[in-house]
Residue frames as a rotation matrix with the C-alpha (Angstrom) as fourth column:
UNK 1
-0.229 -0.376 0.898 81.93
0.134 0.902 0.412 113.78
-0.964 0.214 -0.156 105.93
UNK 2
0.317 0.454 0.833 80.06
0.801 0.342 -0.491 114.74
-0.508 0.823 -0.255 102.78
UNK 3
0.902 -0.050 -0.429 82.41
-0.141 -0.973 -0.182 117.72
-0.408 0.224 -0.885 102.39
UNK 4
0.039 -0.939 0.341 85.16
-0.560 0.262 0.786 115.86
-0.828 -0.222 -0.515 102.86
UNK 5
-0.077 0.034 0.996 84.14
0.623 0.782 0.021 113.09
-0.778 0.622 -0.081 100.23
UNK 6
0.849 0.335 0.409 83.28
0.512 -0.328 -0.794 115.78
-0.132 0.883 -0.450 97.76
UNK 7
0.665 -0.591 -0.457 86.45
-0.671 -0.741 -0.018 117.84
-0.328 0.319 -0.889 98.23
UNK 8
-0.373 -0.569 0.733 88.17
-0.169 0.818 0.550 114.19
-0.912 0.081 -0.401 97.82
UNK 9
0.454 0.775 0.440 85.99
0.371 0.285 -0.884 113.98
-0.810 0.564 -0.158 94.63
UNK 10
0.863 -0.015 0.506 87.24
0.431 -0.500 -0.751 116.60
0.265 0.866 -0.425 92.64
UNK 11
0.310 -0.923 -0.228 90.65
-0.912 -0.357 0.202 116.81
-0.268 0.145 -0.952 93.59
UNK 12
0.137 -0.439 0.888 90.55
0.176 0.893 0.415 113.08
-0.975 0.099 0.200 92.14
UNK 13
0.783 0.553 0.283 88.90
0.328 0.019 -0.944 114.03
-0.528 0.833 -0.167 89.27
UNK 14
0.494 -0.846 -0.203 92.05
-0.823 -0.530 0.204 116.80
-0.280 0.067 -0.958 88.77
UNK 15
0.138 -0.917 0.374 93.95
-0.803 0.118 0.585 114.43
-0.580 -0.381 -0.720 89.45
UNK 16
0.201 0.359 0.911 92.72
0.318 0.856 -0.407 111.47
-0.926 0.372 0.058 87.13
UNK 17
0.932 -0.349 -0.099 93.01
-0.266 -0.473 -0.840 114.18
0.247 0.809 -0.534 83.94
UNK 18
0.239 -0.965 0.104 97.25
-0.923 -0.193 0.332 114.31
-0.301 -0.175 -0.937 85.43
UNK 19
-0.154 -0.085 0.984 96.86
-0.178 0.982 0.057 110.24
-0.972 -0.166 -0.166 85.47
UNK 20
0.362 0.799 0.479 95.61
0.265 0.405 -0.875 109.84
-0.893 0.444 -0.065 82.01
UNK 21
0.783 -0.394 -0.481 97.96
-0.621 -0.532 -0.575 111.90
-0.030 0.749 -0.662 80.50
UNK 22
-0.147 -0.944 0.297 100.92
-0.946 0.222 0.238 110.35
-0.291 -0.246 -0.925 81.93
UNK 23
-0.115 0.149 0.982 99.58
0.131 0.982 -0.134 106.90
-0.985 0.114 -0.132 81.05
UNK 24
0.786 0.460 0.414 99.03
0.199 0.445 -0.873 108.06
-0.586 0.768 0.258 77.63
UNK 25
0.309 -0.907 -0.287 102.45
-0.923 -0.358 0.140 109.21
-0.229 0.222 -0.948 77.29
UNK 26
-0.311 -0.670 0.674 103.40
-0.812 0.556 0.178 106.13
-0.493 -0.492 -0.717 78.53
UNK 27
0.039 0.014 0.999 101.77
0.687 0.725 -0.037 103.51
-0.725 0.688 0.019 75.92
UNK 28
0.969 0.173 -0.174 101.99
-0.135 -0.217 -0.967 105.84
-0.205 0.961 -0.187 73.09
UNK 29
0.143 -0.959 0.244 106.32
-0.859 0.003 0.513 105.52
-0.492 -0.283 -0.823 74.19
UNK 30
-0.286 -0.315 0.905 105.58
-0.478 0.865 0.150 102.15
-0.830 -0.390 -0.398 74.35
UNK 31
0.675 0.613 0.411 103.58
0.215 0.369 -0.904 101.36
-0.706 0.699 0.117 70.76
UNK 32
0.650 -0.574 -0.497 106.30
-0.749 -0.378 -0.544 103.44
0.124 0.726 -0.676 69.13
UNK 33
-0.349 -0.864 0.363 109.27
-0.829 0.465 0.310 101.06
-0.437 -0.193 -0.879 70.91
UNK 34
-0.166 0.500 0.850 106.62
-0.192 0.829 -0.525 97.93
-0.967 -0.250 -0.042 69.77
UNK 35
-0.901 -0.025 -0.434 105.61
-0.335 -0.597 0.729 99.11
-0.277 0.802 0.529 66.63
UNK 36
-0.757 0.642 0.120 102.21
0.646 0.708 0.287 98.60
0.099 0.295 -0.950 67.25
UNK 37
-0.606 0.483 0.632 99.04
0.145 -0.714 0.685 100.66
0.782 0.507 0.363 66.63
UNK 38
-0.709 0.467 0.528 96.64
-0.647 -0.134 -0.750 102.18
-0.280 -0.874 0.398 69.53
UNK 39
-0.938 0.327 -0.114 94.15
0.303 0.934 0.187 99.84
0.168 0.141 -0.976 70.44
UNK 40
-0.508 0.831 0.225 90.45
-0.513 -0.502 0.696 100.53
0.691 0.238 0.682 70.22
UNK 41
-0.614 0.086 -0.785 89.61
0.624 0.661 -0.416 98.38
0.483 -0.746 -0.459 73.15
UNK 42
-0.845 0.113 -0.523 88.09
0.290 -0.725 -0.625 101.69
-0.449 -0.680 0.580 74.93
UNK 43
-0.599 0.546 -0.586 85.59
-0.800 -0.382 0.462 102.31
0.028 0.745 0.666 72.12
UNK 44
-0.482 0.467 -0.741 84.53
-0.123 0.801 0.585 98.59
0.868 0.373 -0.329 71.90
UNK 45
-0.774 0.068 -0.629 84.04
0.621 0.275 -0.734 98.59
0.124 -0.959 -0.255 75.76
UNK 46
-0.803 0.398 -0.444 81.76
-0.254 -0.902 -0.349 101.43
-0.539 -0.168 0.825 75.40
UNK 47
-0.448 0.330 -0.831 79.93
-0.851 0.129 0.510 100.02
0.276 0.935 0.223 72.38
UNK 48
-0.772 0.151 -0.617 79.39
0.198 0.980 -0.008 97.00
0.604 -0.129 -0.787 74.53
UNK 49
-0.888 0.116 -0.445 77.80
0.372 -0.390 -0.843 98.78
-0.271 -0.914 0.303 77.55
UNK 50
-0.448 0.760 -0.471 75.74
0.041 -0.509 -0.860 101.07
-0.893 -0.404 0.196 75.86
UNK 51
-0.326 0.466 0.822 74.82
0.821 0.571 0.002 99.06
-0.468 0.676 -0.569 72.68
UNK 52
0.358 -0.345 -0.868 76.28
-0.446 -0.880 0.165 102.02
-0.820 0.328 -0.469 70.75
UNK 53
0.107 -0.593 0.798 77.73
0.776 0.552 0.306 102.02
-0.622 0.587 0.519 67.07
UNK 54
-0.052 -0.402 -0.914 79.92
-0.088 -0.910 0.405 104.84
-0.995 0.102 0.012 65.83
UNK 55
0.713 0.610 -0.346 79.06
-0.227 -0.266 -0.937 105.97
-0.664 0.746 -0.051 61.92
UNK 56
0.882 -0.471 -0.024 82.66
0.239 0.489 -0.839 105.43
0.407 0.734 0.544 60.98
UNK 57
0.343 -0.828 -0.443 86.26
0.719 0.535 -0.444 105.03
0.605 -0.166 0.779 61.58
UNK 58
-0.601 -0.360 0.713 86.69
0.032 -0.903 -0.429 108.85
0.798 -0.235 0.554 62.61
UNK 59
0.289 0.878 0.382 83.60
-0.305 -0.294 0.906 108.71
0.908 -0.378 0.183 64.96
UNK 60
0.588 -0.329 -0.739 85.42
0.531 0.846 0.047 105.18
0.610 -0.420 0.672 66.50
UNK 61
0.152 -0.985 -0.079 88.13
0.714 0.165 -0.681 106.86
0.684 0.047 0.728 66.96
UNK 62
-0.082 0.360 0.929 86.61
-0.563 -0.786 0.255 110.19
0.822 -0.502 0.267 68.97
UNK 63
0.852 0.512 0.105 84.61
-0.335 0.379 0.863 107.73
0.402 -0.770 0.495 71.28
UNK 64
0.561 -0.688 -0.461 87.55
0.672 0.703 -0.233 105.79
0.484 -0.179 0.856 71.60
UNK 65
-0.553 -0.800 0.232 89.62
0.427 -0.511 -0.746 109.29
0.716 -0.314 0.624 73.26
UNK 66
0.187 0.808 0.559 86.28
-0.545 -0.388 0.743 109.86
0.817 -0.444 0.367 74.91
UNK 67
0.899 0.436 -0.048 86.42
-0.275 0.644 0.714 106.96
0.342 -0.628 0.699 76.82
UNK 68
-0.240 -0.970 -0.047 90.36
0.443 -0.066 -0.894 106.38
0.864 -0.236 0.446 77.37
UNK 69
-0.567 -0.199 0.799 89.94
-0.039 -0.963 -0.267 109.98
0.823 -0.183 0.538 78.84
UNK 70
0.011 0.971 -0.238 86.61
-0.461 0.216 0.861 109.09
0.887 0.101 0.450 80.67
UNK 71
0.761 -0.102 -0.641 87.40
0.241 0.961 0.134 106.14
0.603 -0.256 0.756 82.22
UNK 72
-0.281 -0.883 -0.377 91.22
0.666 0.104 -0.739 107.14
0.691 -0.458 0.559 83.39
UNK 73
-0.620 -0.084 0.780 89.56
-0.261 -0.916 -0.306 110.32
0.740 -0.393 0.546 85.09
UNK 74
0.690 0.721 -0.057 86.55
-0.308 0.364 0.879 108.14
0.655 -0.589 0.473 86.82
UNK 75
0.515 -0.418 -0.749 89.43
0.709 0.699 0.097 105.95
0.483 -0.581 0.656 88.60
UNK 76
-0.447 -0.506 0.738 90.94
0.300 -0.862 -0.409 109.21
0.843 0.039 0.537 89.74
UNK 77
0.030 0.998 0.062 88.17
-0.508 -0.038 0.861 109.62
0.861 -0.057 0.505 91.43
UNK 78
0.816 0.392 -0.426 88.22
0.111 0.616 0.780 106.89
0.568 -0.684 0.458 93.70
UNK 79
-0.408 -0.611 -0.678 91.82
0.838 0.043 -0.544 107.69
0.362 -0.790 0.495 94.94
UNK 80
-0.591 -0.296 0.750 90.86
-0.051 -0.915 -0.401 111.30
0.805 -0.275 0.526 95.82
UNK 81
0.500 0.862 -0.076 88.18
-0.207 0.205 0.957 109.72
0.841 -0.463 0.281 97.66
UNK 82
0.862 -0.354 -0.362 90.51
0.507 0.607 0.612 107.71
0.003 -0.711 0.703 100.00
UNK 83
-0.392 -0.900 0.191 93.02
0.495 -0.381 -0.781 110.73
0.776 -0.212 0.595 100.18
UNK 84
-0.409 0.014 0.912 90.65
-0.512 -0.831 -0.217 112.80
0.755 -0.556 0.348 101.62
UNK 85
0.821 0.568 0.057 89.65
-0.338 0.402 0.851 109.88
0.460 -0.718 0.522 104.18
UNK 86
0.480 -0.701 0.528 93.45
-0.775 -0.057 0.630 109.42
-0.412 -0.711 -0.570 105.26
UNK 87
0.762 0.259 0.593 94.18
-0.005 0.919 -0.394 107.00
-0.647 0.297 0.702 102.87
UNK 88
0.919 -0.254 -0.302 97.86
-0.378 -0.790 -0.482 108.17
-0.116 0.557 -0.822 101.35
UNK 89
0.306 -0.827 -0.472 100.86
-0.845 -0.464 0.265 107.46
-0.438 0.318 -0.841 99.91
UNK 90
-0.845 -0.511 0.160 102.29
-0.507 0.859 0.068 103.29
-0.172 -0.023 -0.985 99.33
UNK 91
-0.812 0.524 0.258 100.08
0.288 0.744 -0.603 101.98
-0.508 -0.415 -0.755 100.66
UNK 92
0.302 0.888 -0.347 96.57
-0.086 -0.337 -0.938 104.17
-0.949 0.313 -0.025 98.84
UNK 93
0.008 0.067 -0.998 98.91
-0.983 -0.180 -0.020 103.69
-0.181 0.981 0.065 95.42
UNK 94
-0.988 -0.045 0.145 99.35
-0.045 0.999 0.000 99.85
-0.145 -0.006 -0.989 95.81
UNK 95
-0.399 0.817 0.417 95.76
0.343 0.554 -0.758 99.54
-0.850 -0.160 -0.501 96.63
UNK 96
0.244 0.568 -0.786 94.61
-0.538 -0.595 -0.597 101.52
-0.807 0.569 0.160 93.54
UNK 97
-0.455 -0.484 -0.747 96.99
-0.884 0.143 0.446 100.40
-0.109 0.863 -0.493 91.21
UNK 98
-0.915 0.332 0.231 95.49
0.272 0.927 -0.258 96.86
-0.300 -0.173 -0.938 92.24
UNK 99
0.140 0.849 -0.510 91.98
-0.092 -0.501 -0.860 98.12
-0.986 0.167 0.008 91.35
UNK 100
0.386 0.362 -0.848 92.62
-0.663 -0.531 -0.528 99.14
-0.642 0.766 0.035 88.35
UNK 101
-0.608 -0.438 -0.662 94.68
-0.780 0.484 0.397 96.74
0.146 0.758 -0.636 86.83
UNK 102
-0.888 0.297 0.351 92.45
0.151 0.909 -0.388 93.68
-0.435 -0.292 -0.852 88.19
UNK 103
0.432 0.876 -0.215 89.27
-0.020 -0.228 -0.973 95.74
-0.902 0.425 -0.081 86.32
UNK 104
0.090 -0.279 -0.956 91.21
-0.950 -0.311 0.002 95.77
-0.298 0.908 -0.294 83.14
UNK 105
-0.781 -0.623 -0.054 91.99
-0.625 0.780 0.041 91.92
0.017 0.066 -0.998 83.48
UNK 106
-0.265 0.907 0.327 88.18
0.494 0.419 -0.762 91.05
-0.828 -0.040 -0.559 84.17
UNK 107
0.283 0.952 -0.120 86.23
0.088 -0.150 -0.985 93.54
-0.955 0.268 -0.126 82.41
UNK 108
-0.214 -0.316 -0.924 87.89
-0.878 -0.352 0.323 93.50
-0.427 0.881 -0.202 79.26
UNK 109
-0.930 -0.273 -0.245 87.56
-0.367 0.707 0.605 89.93
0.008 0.653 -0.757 78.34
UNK 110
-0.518 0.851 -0.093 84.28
0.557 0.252 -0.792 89.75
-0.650 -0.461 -0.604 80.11
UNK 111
0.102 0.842 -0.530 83.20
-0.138 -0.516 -0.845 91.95
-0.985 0.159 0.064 77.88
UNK 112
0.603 0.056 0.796 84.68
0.552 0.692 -0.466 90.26
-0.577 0.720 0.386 74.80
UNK 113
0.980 -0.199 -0.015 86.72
-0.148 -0.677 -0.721 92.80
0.133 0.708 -0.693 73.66
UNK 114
0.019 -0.996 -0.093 90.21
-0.975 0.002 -0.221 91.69
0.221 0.095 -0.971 74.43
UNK 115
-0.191 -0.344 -0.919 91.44
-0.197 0.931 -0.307 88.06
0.962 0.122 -0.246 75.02
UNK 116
0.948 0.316 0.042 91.25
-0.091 0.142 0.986 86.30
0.305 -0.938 0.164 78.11
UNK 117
0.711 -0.695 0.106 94.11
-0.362 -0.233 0.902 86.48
-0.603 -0.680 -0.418 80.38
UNK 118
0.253 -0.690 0.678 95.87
0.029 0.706 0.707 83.23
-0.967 -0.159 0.199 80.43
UNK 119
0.696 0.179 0.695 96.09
0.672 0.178 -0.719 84.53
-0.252 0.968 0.004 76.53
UNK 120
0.961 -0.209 -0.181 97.80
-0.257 -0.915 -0.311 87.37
-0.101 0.345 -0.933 77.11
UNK 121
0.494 -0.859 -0.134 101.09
0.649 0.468 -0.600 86.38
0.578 0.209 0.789 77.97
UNK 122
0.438 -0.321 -0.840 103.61
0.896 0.077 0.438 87.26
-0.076 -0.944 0.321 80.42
UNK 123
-0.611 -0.747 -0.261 105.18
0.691 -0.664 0.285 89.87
-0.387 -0.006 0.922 78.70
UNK 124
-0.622 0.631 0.463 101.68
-0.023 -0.607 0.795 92.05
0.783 0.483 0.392 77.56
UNK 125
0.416 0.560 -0.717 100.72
0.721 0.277 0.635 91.49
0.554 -0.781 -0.288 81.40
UNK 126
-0.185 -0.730 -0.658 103.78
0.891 -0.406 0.201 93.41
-0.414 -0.549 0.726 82.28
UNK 127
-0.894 -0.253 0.369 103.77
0.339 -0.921 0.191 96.07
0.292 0.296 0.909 80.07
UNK 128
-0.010 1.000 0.018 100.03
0.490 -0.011 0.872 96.38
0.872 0.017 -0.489 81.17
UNK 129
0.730 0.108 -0.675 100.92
0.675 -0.269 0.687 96.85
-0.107 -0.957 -0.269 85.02
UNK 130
-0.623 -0.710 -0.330 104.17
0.703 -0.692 0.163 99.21
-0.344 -0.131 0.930 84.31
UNK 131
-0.383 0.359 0.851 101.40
0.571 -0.632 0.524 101.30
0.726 0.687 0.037 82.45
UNK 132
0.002 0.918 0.397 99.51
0.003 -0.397 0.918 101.46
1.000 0.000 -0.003 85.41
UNK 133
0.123 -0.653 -0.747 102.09
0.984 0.176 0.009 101.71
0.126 -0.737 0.664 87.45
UNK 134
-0.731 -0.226 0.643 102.74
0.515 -0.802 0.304 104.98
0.447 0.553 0.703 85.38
UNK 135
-0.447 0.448 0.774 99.68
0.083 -0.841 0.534 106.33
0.890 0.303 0.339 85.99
UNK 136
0.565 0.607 -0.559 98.82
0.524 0.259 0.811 105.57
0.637 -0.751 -0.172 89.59
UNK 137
-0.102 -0.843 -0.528 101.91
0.984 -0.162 0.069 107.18
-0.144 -0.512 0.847 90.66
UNK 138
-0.748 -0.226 0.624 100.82
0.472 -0.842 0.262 110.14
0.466 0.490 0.736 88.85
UNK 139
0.317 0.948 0.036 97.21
-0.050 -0.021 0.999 110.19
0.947 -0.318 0.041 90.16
UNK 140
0.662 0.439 -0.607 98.35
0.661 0.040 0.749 109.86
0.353 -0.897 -0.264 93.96
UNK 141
-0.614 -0.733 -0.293 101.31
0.787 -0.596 -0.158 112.57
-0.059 -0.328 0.943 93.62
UNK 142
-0.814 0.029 0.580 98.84
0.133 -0.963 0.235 114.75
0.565 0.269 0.780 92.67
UNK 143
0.621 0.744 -0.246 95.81
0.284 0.079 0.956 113.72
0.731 -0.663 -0.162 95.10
UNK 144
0.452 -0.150 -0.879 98.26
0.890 0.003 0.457 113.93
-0.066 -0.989 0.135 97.82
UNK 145
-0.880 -0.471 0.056 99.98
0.464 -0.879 -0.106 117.69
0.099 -0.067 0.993 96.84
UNK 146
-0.341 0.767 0.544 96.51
-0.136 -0.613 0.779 118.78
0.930 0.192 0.313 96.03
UNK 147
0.434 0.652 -0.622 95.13
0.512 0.390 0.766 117.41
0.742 -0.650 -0.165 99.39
UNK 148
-0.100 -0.353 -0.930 97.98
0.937 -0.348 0.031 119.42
-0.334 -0.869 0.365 101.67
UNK 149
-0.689 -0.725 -0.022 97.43
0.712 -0.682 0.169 121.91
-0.138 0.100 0.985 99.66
UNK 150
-0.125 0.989 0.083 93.88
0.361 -0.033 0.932 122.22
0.924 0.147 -0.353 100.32
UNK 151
0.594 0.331 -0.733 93.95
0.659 0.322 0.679 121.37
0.461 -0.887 -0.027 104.10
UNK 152
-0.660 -0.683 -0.315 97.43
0.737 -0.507 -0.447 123.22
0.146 -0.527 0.838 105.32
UNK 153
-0.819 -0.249 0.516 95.73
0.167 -0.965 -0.202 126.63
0.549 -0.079 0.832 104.92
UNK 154
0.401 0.912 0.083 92.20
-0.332 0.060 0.941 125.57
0.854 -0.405 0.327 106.50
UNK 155
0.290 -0.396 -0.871 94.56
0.952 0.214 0.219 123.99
0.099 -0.893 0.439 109.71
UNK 156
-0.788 -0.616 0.021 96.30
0.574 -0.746 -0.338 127.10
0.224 -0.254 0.941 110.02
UNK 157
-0.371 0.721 0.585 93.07
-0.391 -0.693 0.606 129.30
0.843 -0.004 0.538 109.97
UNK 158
0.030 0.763 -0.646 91.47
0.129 0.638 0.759 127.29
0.991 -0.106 -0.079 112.38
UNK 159
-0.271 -0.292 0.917 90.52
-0.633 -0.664 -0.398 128.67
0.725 -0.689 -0.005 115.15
UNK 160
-0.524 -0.012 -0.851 90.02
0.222 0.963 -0.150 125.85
0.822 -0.268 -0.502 118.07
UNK 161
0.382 0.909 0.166 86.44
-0.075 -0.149 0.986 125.76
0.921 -0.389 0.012 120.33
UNK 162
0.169 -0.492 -0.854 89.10
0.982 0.158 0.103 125.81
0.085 -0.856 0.510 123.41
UNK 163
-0.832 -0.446 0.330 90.56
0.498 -0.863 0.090 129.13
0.245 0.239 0.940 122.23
UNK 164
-0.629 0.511 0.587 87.16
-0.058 -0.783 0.619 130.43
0.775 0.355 0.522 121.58
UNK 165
0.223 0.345 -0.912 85.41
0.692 0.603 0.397 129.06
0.687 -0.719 -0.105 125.04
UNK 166
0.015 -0.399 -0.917 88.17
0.998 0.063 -0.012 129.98
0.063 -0.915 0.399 126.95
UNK 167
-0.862 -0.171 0.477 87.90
0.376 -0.846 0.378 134.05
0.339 0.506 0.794 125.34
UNK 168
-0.077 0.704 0.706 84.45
-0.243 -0.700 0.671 134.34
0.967 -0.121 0.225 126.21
UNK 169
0.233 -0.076 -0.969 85.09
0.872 0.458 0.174 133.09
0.431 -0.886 0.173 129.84
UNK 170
-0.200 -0.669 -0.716 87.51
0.927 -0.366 0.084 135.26
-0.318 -0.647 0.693 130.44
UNK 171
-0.921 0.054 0.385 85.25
0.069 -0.952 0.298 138.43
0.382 0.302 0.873 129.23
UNK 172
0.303 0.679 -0.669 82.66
0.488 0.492 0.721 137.05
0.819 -0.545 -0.183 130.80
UNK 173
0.306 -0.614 -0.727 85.01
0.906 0.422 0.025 137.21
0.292 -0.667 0.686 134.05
UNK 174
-0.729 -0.667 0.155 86.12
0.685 -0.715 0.141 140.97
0.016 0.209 0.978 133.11
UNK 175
-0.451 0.732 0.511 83.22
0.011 -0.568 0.823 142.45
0.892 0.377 0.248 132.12
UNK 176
0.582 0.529 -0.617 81.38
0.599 0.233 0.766 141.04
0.549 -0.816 -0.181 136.04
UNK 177
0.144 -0.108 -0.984 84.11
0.919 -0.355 0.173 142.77
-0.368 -0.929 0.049 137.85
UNK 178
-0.775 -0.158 0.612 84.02
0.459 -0.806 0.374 145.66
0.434 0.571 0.697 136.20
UNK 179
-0.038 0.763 0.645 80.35
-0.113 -0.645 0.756 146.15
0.993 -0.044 0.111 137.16
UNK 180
0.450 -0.126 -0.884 81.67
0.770 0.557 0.312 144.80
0.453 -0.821 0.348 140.53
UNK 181
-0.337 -0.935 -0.110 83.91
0.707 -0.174 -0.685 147.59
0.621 -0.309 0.720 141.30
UNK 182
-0.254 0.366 0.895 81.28
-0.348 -0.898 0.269 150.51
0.902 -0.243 0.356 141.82
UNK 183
0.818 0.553 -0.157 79.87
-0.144 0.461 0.876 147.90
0.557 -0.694 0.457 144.65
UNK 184
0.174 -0.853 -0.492 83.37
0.912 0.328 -0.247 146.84
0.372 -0.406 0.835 146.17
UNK 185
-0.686 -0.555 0.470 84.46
0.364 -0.821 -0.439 150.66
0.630 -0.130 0.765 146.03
UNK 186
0.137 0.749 0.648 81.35
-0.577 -0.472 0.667 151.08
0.805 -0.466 0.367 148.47
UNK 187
0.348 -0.143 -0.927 82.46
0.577 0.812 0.092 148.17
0.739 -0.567 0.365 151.18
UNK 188
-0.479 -0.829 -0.288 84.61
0.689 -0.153 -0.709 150.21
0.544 -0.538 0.644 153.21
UNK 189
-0.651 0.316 0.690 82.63
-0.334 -0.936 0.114 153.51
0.681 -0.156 0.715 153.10
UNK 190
-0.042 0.865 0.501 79.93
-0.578 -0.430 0.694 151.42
0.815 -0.260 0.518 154.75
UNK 191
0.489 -0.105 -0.866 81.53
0.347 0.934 0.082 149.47
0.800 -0.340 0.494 156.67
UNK 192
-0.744 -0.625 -0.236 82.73
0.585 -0.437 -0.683 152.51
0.324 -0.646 0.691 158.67
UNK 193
-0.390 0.770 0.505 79.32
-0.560 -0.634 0.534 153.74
0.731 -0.075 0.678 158.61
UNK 194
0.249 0.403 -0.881 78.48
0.253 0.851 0.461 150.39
0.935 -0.337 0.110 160.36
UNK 195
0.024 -0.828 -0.560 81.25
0.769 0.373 -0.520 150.87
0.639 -0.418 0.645 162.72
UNK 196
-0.773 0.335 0.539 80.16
-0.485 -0.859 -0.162 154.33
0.409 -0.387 0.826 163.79
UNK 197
0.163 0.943 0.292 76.74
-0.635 -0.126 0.762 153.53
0.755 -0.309 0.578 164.59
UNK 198
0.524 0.040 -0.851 77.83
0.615 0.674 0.410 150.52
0.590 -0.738 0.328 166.85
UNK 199
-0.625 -0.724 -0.290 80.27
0.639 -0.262 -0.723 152.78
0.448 -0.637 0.627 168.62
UNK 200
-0.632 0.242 0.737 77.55
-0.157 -0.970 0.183 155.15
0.759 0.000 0.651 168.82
UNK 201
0.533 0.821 -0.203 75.29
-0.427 0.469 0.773 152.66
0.730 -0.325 0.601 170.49
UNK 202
-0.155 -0.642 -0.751 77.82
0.361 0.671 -0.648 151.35
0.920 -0.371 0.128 172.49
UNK 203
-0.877 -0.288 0.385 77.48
0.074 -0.871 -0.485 153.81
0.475 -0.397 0.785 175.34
UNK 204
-0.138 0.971 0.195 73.93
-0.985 -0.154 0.073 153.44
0.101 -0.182 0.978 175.58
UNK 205
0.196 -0.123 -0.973 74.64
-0.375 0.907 -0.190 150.02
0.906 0.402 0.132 175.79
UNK 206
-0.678 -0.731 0.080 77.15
0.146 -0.241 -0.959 150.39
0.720 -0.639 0.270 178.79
UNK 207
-0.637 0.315 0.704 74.59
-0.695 -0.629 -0.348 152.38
0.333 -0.711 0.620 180.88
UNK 208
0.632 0.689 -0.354 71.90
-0.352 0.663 0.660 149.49
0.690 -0.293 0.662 180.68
């Protein structure tokens, strides 16, 4: 189990870098079509937490790709977790995608750095979930290619504790009558020796 969770681990992780990109494709697309500037929202969230304050605007701006980056790869993470427990396709990207957007909808205003919801408005709710639509889709194509493409060749190798049982039975089995044979290949010989001697006695038998 604790192989399993770690090889789930770091084929999220992978996979969270694939997720992060594709989501930042996907609002930088979307700021250009808006004409609106990236949001520092990552940086402040960070700055909240660990009661942190970057020297200036360039510094902001580092932390701020630190954490983006950071963050999108941590949530990675948790799908590879639940790929490698059987936990795949629809159904493991619904449940993520739900994750993650419901933590963006709490912990962002909870921490004070974006509005509260019912502020946001219907149409900056949407583009929010199509983002993270974007990137969940990306994050469980690649948990799940990376996951058969882990496992396929470790099934195939596998050799199965029937196979390997039934092998030493049956040398087991081989090897006994082997050392059987010198003994068998003596039955007869003395079993006509037997036969003599009673015939021999017979006679003397008779006369009583």
């Amino acid at each position: 189990m604790i192989a399993r969770a770690a090889c789930g681990l770091g084929i999220g992780l992978v996979a969270g870098v694939v997720g992060t990109a594709a989501i930042t494709v996907s609002q930088l697309t979307a700021m250009r079509i808006r004409g609106r500037k990236p949001s520092n929202s990552p940086a402040k969230a960070v700055e909240k937490v660990f009661a942190i304050r970057p020297i200036d605007d360039a510094a902001e701006s580092r932390l701020n790709e630190l954490a983006h980056w950071g963050y999108g790869t941590s949530w990675g993470a948790v799908r590879g977790i639940m790929t490698a427990f059987g936990l795949r396709g629809p159904w493991a990207d619904t449940i993520h995608w739900g994750a993650v957007q419901g933590t963006a909808m709490l912990l962002l205003p909870a921490l004070e750095v974006a509005p509260p919801v019912r502020e946001w408005g219907a149409k900056e709710i949407a583009f929010e979930g199509l983002h993270h639509v974007v990137y969940v889709t990306a994050v469980g194509l690649t948990c799940d290619a990376l996951c058969r493409r882990f496992a396929s060749p470790q099934a195939t190798e596998r050799i199965p504790w029937s196979i390997l049982v039934g092998g030493a039975v049956s040398e087991g089995i081989r090897r006994s009558a082997q050392r059987a044979r010198p003994v068998m290949a003596q039955v007869p010989e003395r079993a006509r020796e037997w036969s003599q001697a009673a015939a021999d006695r017979l006679p003397a038998v008779a006369r009583r």
